[in-house]
NUGU-198654 format. One record per atom (N, C-alpha, C): residue in one letter; x negated, y, z. Coordinates in steps of 0.1 Angstrom, whole numbers, plus 5000, padded with zeros to 4 digits. Layout:
// NUGU-198654
AXYZ/...
//
This chain:
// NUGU-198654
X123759682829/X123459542830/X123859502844/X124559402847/X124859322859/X123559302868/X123559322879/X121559322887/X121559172882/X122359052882/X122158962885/X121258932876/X121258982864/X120558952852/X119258942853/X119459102859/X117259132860/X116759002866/X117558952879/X117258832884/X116358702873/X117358702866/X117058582852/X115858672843/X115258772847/X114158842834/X112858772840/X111658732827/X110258712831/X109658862834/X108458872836/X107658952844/X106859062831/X107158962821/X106759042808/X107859192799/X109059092806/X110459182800/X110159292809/X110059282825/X110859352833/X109659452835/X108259412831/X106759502835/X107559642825/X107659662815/X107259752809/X108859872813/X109959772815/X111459892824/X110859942831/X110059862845/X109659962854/X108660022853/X107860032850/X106960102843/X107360202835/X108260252825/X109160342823/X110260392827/X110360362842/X111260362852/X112860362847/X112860252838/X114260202834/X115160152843/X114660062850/X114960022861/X113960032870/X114060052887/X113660042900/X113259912904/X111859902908/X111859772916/X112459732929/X113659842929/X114359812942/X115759712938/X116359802924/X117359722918/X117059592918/X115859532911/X114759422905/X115059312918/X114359372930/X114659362945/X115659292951/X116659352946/X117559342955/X118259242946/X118659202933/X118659112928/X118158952930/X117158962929/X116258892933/X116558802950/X116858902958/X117158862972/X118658802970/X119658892967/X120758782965/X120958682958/X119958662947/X120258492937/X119558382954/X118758452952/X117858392966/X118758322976/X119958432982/X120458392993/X121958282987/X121958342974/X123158282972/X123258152962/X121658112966/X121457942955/X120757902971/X120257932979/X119757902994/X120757762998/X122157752991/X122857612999/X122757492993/X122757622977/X122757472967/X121257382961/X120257542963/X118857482959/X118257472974/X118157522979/X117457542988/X116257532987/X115957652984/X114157692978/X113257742988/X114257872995/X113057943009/X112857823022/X111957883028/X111757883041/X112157963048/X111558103044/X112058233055/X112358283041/X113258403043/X113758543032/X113658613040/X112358743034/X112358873038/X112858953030/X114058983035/X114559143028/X114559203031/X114159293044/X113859423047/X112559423046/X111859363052/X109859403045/X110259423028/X110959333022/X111159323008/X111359413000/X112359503005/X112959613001/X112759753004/X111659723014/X110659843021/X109559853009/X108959723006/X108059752998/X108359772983/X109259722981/X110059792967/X110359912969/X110359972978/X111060142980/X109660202975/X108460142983/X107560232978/X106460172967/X107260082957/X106560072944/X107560162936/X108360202939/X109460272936/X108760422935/X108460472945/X108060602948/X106560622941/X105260522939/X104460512930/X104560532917/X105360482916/X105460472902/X106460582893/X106760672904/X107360752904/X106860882905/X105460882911/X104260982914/X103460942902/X103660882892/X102760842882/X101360732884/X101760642897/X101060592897/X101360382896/X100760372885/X101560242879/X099960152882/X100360012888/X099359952890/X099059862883/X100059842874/X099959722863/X100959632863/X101059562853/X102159432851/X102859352860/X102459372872/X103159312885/X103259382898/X103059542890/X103959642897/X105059622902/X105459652915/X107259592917/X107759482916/X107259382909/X107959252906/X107859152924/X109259122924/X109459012936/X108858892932/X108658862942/X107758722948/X107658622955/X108458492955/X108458422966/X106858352969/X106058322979/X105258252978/X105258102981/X104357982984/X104457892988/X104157913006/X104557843012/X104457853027/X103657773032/X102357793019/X101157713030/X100057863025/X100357953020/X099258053019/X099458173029/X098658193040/X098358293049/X099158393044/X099758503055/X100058643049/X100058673066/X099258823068/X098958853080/X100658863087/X100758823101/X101658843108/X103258783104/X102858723095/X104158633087/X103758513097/X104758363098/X104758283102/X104458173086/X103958093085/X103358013081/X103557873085/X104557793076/X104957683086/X104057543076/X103657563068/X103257443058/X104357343060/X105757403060/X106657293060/X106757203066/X106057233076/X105857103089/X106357153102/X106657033109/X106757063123/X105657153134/X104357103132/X103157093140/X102857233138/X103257303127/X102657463122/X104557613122/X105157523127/X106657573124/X106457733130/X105157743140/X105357893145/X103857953142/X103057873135/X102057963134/X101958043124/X101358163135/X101158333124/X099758353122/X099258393109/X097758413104/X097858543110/X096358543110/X096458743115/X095658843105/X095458693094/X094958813078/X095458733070/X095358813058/X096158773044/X095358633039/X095558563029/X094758483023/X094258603008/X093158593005/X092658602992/X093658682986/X094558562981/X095358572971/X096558702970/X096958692984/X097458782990/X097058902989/X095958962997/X095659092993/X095659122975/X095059052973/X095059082954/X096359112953/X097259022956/X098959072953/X099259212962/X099159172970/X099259352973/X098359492969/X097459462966/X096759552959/X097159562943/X097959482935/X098959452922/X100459532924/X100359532940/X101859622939/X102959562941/X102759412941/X104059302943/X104959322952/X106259282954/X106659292965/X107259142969/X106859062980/X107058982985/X108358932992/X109158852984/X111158832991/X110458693000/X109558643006/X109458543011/X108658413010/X108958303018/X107758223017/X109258093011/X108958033000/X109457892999/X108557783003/X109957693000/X109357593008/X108357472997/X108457313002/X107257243001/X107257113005/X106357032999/X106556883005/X105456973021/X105856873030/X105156863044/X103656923042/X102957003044/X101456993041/X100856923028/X101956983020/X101756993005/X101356813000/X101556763011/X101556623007/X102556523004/X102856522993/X103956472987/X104556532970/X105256482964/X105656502956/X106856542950/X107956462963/X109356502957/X110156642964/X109456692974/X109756802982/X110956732988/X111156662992/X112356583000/X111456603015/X111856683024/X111156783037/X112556743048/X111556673061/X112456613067/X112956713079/X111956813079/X112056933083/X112957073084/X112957043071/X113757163066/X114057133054/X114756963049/X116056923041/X115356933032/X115656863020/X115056863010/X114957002994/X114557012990/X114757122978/X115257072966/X116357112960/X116857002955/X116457092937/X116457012926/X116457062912/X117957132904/X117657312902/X118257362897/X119257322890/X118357212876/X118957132864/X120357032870/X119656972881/X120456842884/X120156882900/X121156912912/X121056872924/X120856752930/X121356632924/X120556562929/X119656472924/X118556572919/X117556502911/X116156612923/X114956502923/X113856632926/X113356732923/X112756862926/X112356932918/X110656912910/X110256832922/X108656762921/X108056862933/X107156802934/X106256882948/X105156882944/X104056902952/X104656972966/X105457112966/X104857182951/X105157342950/X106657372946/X107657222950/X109157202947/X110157342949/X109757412961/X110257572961/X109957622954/X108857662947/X108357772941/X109057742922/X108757602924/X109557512906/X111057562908/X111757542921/X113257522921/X113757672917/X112757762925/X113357912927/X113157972916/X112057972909/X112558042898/X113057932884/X113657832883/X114657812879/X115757852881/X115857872896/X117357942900/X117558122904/X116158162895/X116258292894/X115858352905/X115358302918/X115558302929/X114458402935/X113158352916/X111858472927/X111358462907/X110558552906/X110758632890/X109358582889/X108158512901/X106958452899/X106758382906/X105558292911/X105558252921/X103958212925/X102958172937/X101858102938/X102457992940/X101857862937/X101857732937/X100457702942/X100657552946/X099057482948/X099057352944/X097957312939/X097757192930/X096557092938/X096856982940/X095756872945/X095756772937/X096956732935/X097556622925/X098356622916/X098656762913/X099756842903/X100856902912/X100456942921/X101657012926/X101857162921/X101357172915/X101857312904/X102457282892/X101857132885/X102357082876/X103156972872/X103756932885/X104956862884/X106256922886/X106457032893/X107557102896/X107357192889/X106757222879/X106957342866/X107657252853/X106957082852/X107857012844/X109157002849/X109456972859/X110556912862/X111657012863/X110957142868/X112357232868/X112157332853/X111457322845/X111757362830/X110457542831/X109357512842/X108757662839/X107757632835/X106757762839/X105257682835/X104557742844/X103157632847/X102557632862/X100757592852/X100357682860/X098557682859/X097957632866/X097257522871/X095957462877/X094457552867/X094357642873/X093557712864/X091857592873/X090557642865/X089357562869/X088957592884/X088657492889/X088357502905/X087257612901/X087557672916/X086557802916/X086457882910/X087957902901/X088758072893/X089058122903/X089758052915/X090458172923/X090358132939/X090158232942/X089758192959/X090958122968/X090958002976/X091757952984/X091557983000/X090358083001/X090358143010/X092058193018/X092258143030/X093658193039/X094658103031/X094357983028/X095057863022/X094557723027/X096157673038/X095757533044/X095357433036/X094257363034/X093957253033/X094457153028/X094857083020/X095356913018/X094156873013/X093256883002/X091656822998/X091056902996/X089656903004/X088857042999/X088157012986/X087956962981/X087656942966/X088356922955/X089456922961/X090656902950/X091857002945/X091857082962/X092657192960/X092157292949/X093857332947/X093557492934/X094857562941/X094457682937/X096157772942/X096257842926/X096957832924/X097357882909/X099057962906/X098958032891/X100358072887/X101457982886/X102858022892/X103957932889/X105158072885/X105158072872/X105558192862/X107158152850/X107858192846/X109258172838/X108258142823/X107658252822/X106458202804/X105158192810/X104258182798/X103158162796/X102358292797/X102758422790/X102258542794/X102258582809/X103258562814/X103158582833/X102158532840/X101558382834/X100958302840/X099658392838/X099558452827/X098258522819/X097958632826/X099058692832/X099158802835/X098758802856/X099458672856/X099058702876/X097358632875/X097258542862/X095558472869/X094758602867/X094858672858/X093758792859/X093758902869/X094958862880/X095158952894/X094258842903/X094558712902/X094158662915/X092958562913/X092358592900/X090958502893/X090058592903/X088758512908/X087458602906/X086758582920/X085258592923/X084558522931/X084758572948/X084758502951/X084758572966/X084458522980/X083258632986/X082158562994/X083158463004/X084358483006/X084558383019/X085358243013/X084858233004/X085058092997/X084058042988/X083357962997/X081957912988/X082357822976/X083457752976/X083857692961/X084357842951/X084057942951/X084158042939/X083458012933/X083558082922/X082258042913/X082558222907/X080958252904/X080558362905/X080558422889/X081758392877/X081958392866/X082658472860/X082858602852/X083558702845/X084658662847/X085658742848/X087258742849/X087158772833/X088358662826/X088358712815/X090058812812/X089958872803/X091558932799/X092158852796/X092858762802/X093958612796/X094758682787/X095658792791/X096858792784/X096158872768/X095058942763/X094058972753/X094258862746/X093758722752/X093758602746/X095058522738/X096158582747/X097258522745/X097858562728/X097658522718/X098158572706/X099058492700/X098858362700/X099658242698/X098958192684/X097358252680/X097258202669/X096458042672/X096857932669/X096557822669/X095557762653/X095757872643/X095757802631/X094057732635/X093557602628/X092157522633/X091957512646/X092757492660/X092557492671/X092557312666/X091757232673/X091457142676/X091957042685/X093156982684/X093856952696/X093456762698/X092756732710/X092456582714/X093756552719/X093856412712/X094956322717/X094056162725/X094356162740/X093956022742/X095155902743/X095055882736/X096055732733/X096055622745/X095155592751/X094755482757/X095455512769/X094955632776/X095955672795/X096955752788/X096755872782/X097956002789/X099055942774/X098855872766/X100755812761/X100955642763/X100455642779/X100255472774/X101555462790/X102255422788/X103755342794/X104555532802/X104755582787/X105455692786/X107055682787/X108155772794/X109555732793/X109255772771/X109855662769/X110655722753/X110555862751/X111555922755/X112256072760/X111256202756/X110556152767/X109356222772/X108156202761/X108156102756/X106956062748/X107356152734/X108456152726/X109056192716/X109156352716/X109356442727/X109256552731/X107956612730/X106956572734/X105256612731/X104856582723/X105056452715/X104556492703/X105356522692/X106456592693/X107356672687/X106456832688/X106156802704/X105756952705/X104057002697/X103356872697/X102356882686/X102456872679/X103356842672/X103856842656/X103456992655/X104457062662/X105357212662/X103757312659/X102557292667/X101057292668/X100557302655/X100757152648/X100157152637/X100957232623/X102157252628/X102957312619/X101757422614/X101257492627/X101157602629/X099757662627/X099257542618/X097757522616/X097057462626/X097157412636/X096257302644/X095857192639/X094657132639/X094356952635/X094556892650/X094356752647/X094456642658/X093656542658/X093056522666/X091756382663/X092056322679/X091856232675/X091556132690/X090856092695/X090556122710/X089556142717/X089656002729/X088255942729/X088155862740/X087355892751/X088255872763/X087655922782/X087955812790/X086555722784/X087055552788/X086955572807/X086555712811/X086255662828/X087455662834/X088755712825/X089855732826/X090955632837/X090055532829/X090755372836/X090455382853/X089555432859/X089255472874/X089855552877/X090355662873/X090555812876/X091455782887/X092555692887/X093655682895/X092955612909/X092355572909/X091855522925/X090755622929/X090255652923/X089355812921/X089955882933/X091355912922/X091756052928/X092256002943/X093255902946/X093455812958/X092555782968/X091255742963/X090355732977/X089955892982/X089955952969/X089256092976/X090156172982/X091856182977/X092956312987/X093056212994/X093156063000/X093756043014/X092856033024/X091356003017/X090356083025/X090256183034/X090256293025/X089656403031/X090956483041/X092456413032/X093456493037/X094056443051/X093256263054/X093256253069/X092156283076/X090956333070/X089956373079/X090656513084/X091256653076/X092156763081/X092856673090/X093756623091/X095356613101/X094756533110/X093256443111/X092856373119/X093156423135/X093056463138/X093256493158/X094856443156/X095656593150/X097356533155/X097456403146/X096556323140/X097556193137/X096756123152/X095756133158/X095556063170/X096756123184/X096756253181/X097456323195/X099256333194/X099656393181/X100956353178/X101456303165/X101356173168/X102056133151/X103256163149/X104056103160/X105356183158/X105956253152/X104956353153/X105456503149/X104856513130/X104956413126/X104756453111/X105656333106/X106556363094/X107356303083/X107056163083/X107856093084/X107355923081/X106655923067/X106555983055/X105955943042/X104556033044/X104256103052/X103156193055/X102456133061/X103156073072/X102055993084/X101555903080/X102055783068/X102055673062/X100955683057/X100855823045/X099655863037/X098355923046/X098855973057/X097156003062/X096555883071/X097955783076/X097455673083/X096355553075/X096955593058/X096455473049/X094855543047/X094855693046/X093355723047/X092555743057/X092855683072/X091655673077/X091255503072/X092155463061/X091155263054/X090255303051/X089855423042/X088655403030/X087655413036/X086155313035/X085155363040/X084255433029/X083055493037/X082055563031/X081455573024/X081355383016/X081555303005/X082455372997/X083555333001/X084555402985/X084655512986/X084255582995/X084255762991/X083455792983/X082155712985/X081255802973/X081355722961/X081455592965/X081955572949/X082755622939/X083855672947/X084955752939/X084255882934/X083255922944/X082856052936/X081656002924/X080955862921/X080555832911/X081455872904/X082455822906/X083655752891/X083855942890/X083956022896/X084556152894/X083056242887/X081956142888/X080656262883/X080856182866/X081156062864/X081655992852/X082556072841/X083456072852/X084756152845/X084556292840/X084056342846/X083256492845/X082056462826/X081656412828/X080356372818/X082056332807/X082656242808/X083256162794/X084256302794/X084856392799/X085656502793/X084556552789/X083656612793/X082456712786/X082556662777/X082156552770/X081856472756/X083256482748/X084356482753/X085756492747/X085856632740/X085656702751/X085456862742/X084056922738/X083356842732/X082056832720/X082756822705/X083956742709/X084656752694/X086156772692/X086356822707/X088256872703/X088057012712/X089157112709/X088857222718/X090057212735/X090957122731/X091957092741/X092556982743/X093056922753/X093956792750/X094956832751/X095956732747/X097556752751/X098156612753/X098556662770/X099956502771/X100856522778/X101556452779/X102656492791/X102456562804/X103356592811/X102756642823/X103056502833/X104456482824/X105156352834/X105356272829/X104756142831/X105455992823/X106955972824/X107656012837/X108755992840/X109956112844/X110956092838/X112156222841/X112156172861/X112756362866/X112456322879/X113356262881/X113556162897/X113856072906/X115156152909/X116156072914/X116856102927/X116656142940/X116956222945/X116256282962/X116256152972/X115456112975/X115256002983/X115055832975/X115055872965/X114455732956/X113355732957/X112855612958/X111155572958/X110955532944/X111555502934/X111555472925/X112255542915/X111155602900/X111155682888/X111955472881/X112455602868/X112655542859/X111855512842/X111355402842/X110155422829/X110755312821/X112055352811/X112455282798/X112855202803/X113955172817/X114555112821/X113654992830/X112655042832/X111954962844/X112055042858/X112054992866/X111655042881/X110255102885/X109855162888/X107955242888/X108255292903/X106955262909/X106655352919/X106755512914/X107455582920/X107555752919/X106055822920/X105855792934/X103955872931/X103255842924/X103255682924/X101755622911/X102055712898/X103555682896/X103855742882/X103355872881/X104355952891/X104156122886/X102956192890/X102156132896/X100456182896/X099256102892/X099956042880/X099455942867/X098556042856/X099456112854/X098956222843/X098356362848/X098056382866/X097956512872/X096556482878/X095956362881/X094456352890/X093156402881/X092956342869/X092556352862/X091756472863/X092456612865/X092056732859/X091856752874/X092456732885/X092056762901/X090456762901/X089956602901/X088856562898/X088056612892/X088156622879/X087356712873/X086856902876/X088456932882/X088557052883/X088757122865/X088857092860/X089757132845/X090257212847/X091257302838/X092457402840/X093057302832/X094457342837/X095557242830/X096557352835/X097757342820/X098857402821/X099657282813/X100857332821/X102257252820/X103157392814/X103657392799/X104757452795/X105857362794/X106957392792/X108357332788/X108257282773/X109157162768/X109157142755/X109957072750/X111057102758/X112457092753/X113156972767/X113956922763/X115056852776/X115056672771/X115056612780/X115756472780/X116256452791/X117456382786/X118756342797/X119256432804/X119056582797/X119756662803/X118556762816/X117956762817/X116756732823/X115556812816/X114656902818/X113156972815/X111956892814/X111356912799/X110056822801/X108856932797/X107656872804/X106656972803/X105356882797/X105356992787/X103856922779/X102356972786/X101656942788/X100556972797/X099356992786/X098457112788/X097357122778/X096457192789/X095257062782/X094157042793/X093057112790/X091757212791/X090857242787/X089757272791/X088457292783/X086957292789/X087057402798/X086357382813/X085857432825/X085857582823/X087057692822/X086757852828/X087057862816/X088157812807/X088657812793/X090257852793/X090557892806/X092557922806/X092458012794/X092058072792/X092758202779/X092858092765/X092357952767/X092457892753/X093557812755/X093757772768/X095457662768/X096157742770/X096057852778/X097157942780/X097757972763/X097058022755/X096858072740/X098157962734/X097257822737/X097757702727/X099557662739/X099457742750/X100657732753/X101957792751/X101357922746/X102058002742/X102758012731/X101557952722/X102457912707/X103057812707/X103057642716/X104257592718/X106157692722/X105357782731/X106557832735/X107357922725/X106557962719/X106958052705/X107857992697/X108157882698/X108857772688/X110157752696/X110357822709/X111657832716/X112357692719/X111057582725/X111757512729/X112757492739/X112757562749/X114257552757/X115757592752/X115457682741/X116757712732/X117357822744/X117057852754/X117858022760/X118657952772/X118557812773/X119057722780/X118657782796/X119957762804/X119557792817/X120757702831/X120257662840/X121057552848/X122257622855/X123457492849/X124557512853/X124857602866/X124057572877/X124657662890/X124457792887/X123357842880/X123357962876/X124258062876/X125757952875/X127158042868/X127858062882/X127357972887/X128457912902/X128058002912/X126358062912/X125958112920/X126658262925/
//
C-alpha cells in the first residue's frame, strides 16, 4: 500500500494493523507528516510540525508494541492538536500575536492522558485568534482554508483541526468548543467532532475563551474514534473544579448502531426554522435514514430557546473580555481587528445582563430536562448555512445575505449553555460542500448520541467521497 493511504485511514482501521504489527507507527508517522507538509500551502492547517519529536515517539510505540506491550486503540496513532492546549516545553501560541512565544512547563490534562494512550503527536494546528472566532481567517498566521473548497472556510475556531484531517493531515484531533468550535469545523469540513457534557473532561492546561462555556473534546474521521479518544480523555480531575466526579463510561461498548425505539425530539420552532434548503433536506433525510432503522420521532418544545442567542452573547463576550481584559487596556494593537471588536463589545454588558443571561441559561437547563422526559435525543443541523468565502462577513441563507456568526453559532449556544453533549456527524454534501447533522443529548449521555451517530453513519452518507486536493497533494 502507498504510505499515503495510511494517511487517509480512521483510528479504527489503523488500531488493530498496529496492534498486529502490520504496519509500524512509524510508517503511520511518517505519512502522516508528509500529507501534513505537503497540503501546509494549500490548506494550511499547522502552526508548528514536529517531526523529529514525532518520529522519536513513533519509534518507541514501535518498540512497545513490539515488546508486547499494546496500550490500546490510540497506540501509535498521529495527532495534530489545537494550539491553545498546553504541552510541556512546546510553544503554545493560541494563534495570537500576544502568546506567539509562550512555553507551558506542564502538559494540559488532556495531554498526559494522550501520552499515557501511546499517541504520537505531529504538532500543534492552528485556530481562530484565542479561539475567538469562527471562520479561522488568522491575521497572524493567514487564514486556514477548507479542504472541500479553498476558498470557502473551514469554520472555527477548531478550523485546523476540521481542515487537517480532511486533508489527511492528522488521523485525530483535540478540538475546543465555546460556541461550536468543535462543531462547526467538523460540519463544514465533512468529520465528526464531540462537545461531550461540561465536566466529562478536564480543561485543566487549556487557555481560556469562557469559563463556563468551554469544553475540549474529540475531532475524529468516524464516530467510533470519537468513542474511542473520549474514553482516554473523559474523567474527574482534582486540578479542575468544573470535573465532575462521574464513572467513565465504555463509549465504544455502546457504539452498536442499534437505534431500533430510540426516541428522536425534533424542535421545529429554533433548530429548522430559516434553514439553507440544502441543508434542511439533508437532516431530515438523515432522520428518515434513523427511522428506517426503527427510531420514532415526536416533537419537542424548548420555548427558552427564543433567549438562548443573547444568553449565549452576553455570557462569552463577558467573561472572554474579563480573560484579555489587561492586554485590551495595555495592547490592543496587538490582537486581530474581529477579536478586539468582540472583547471591546464585552466590556458593554453590565451585571444586570450577566445574570440575567444566567436566568435565561438556569431556564434553558429546566426546558431541555423536560425535552428529554419524553425524547431520548434531539436532532438538527449543525449549520443553518453552507460555509462562507474566506473573508466574507456574510453566509448565504436561500439566497439572502445573513450575518456569518449570528447564523453559524445559531444552532451551537444552545448546548454551550446548557453544557449538553452534542455531536456533529456528516450527512451527505450540498453544493459540493459537507453537511453535518448534530445529535444533542441528556447530561453524561455521549454513548447514546455517539450510538445514534453512528447508525446515521452506517448508512454511508459521504459515499467514500474525499477532497479534490487530496490528488494534487
Amino acid at each position: 500500500m502507498l504510505s499515503k493511504e495510511w494517511a487517509s485511514k480512521s483510528v479504527e482501521e489503523l488500531a488493530p494493523l498496529i496492534k498486529d504489527r502490520t504496519i509500524s507507527p512509524v510508517e503511520v508517522t511518517k505519512a502522516v507528516l508528509d500529507q501534513a507538509e505537503a497540503t501546509q500551502k494549500t490548506v494550511n492547517s499547522y502552526i508548528n510540525i514536529y517531526r523529529e519529536d514525532a518520529l522519536e515517539e513513533a519509534e518507541k510505540a514501535e518498540t512497545e508494541i513490539n515488546n508486547g506491550v499494546y496500550r490500546g486503540m490510540y497506540h501509535g496513532i498521529p495527532m495534530g492538536i489545537k494550539d491553545i492546549i498546553y504541552m510541556k516545553d512546546k510553544v503554545t501560541t493560541m494563534a495570537s500575536k500576544i502568546h506567539k512565544e509562550f512555553v507551558s512547563d506542564f502538559d494540559a490534562t488532556v495531554i498526559s492522558k494522550l501520552r499515557e494512550a501511546g499517541v504520537v503527536f505531529t504538532g500543534k494546528v492552528s485556530l481562530h485568534e484565542y479561539a475567538w472566532g469562527i471562520t479561522n481567517n488568522n491575521p497572524h498566521y493567514g487564514p486556514v482554508k477548507n479542504p472541500w473548497n479553498p476558498d470557502k472556510i473551514p469554520g472555527g475556531s477548531s478550523g485546523g483541526s476540521g481542515a487537517a484531517l480532511a486533508a489527511d493531515a492528522t488521523i485525530a484531533s483535540l478540538g475546543t468548543d465555546t460556541a461550536g468550535s468543535i462543531r462547526i469545523p467538523s460540519s463544514a469540513c465533512g468529520t465528526v467532532g464531540l462537545k461531550q457534557t461540561f465536566g466529562r473532561v478536564s480543561k485543566y492546561g487549556v487557555y481560556p475563551l469562557a469559563w463556563t462555556l468551554d469544553h475540549v473534546g474529540p475531532m475524529t474521521k468516524t464516530v467510533k474514534d470519537a468513542a474511542g479518544l473520549l474514553e482516554i480523555i473523559a474523567g474527574f480531575d482534582k486540578n479542575d473544579p468544573t470535573t465532575v466526579n462521574v464513572p467513565v463510561d465504555n463509549y465504544l461498548e455502546q457504539v452498536t448502531g442499534n437505534v431500533k425505539d430510540l426516541v428522536i425530539g425534533v424542535n421545529e420552532e429554533y433548530f429548522f426554522n430559516r434553514v439553507d434548503s440544502g441543508i434542511e433536506k439533508l437532516v431530515r433525510d438523515g432522520i428518515q435514514k434513523l427511522v428506517d432503522q426503527g427510531a420514532k420521532v415526536q416533537e419537542v418544545k424548548i420555548p427558552a430557546l427564543q433567549y438562548a442567542e443573547w444568553a449565549e452573547l452576553i455570557t462569552s463576550l463577558s467573561e472572554a473580555s474579563a480573560i484579555h481584559h489587561s492586554d485590551l487596556q495595555t495592547r490592543p494593537q496587538d490582537f486581530g481587528n474581529d477579536i478586539r471588536m468582540l472583547f471591546e463589545m464585552g466590556e458593554l454588558p453590565s451585571a444586570v445582563d450577566y445574570l440575567q443571561a444566567q436566568q435565561v441559561r438556569r431556564q434553558l437547563k429546566q426546558d431541555f430536562q423536560k425535552a428529554f422526559e419524553q425524547v431520548d435525543i434531539l436532532i438538527a443541523p449543525t449549520l443553518p448555512v453552507p460555509p462562507n468565502d474566506i473573508g466574507d462577513d456574510f453566509a448565504d441563507l436561500n439566497g439572502e445575505k445573513v450575518d456569518v456568526i449570528d447564523n453559524i453559532i445559531r444552532f451551537m449556544g444552545p448546548e454551550n449553555l446548557t453544557g449538553l453533549p452534542a455531536l456533529s456527524v456528516p450527512c451527505g454534501f450540498s453544493k459540493g460542500l459537507p453537511v453535518g447533522m448534530q445529535f444533542i443529548g441528556p447530561a453524561f449521555k455521549e454513548g447514546r448520541i455517539l450510538n445514534a451517530g453512528y447508525a446515521l453513519e452506517s448508512t454511508n452518507p459521504m459515499q467514500g467521497r474525499k477532497p479534490e486536493i487530496l490528488e494534487k497533494a
